[in-house]
N, C-alpha and C positions, 0 to 999 in steps of 0.2 A: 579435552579428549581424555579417555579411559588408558593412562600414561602404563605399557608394559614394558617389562624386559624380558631377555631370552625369547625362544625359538616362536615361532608360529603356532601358532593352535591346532588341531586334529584338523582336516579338512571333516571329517564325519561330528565332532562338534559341532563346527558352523550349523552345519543343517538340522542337526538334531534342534540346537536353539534356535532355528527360521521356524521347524515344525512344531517346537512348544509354544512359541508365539504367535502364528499362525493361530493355533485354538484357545489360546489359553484367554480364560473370561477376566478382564485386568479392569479396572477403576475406567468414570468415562473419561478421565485424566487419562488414562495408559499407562499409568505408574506401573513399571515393572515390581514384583517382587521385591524383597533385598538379596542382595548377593546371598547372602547364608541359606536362607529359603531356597532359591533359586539352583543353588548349586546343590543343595539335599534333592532336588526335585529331577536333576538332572543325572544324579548321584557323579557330579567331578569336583576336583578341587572346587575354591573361591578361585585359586590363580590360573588356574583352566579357564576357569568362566571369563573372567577379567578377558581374559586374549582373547576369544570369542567374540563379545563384547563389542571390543574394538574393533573387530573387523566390522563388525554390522554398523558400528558409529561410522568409521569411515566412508564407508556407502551412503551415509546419511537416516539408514535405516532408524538410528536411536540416539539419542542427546542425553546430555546427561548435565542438572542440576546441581550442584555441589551444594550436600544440607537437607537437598529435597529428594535425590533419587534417582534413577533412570527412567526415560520416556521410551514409546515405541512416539517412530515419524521423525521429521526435518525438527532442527529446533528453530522455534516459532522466534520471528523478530515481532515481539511486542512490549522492550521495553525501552527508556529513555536511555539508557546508555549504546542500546543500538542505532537509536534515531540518530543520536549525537554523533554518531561513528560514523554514518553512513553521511549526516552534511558536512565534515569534515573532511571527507574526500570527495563531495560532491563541489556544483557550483550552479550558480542561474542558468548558464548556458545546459547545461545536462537535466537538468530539472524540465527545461520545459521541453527538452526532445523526448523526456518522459510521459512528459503529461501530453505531447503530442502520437504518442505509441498508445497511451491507455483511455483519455478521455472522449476521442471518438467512437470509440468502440462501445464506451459507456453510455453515449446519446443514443448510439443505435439502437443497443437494448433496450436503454429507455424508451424508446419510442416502439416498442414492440410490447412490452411490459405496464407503463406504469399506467396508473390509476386517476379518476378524477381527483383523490384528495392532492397525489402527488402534482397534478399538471395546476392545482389552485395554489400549492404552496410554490411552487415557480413563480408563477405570476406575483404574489406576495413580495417575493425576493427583489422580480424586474421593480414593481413600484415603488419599493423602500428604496434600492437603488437610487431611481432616478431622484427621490427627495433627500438625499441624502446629503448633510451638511459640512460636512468632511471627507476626508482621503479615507480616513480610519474607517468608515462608519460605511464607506459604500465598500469598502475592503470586506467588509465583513458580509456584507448582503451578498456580494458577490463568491464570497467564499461558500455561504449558505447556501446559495443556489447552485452551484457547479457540486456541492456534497449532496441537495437534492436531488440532481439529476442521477448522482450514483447511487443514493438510495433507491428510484424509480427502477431500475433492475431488477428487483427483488432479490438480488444475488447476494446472500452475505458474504462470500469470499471475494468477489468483487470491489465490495463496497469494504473491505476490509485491506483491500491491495490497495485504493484510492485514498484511503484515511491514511496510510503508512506514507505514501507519496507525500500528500499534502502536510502529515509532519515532518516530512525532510525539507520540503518547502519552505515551511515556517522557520527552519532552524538555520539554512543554511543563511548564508552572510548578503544581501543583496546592495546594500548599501545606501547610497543616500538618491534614491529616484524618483522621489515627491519631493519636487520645490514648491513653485507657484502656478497656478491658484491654490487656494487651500483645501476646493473642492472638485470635483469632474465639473466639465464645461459641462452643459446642456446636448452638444453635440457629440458627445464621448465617444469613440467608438464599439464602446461595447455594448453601449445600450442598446443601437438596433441588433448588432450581432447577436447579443442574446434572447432579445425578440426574435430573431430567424430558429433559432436554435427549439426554442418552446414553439415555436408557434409549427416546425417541422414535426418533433414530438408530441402533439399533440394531435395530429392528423396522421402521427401513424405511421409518417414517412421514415421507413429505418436509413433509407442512403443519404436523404437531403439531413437529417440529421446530424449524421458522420460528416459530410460537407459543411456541415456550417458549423459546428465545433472544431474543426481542424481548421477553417477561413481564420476563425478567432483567435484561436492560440495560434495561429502564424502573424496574424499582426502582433498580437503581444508579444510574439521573439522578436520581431523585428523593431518594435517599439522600443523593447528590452534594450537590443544591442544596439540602438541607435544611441539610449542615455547612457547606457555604459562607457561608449565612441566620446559622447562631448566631457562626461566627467572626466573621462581619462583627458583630453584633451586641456580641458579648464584646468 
């Protein structure tokens, strides 16, 4: 945060700097001016502005890079030391009442949205899937598929909220929940599950969609906390 001391700012600053920013034509970064600029432009102090400033940070209105600058907007969670922060106080059980809040929502759209390449490259995913020779390796098909289905959207802030999810996923601690076999049975659960899913999306159906992405990731929490249940136990 933009660290002041002493009194409050003008109330009639604040708005002065909403209404310079409001018009003002800035980088398509948003990089605010530098202080010095900024405070000539306004004609007040640097330590005027500073307070100002912060009040607009405080609201979330502006973030501030140290090295790089002021933003206008929320500061943006896009780096690894945020991901890391966020699975550190996160855990498997929060993760997937997440991915149960966002990922059906995402089938809906998709199933309103996407396109033949996208409902070919699912299908792709379920095949590789099911041939799949390892845990690792159907991990990943299946991770590719559920991040198709979020691209199917066309939404990039969407598909941008799902990628952030899915790196906290990746990060947080799950532990040891592949034993044996080395691979998905043949009857796996989620292979039909995911054929419901595509095969919903692909016909268009936005509710039988959200139904059968939310079926899915309800057996996988309960799957979840059943091997959590015997490891604790063992």
């Amino acid at each position: 945060m933009l660290a002041t001391n002493g009194p409050a700012p003008e109330p009639g600053l604040v708005t002065q700097l909403r209404g310079y920013l409001a018009q003002a034509k800035l980088p398509d970064d948003g990089r605010l001016p530098p202080e010095r600029e900024l405070a000539a432009a306004l004609g007040v102090s640097r330590a005027e502005l500073r307070k100002a400033l912060e009040v607009l940070e405080s609201e979330g209105q502006l973030w501030r890079h140290v090295g790089k600058g002021t933003f206008i907007g929320g500061r943006p969670l896009d780096t690894f030391a945020d991901i890391s922060a966020l699975a550190r106080r996160s855990n498997p059980a929060e993760v997937m009442r997440a991915r149960l809040a966002m990922e059906p929502e995402l089938a809906r759209t998709a199933a309103f949205m996407a396109t033949p390449a996208d409902i070919s490259e699912m299908r792709l995913c379920l095949a590789r899937s099911r041939q799949a020779d390892t845990w690792r390796q159907y991990e990943g098909w299946d991770t590719r598929l559920h991040r198709t289905i979020a691209e199917a959207t066309h939404n990039s802030l969407l598909l941008g909220l799902f990628d952030t999810l899915n790196a906290v996923r990746r990060a947080v601690t799950w532990g040891r929940l592949r034993a044996i076999p080395v691979r998905p049975a043949p009857d796996h659960h989620s292979f039909e599950e995911h054929e419901r899913i595509v095969d919903a999306i692909e016909v268009r159906d936005m509710i039988g969609a959200a139904a059968a992405m939310r079926a899915h990731l309800q057996t996988v929490e309960r799957k979840l906390l059943e091997k959590q249940q015997q490891l604790s136990e063992g």
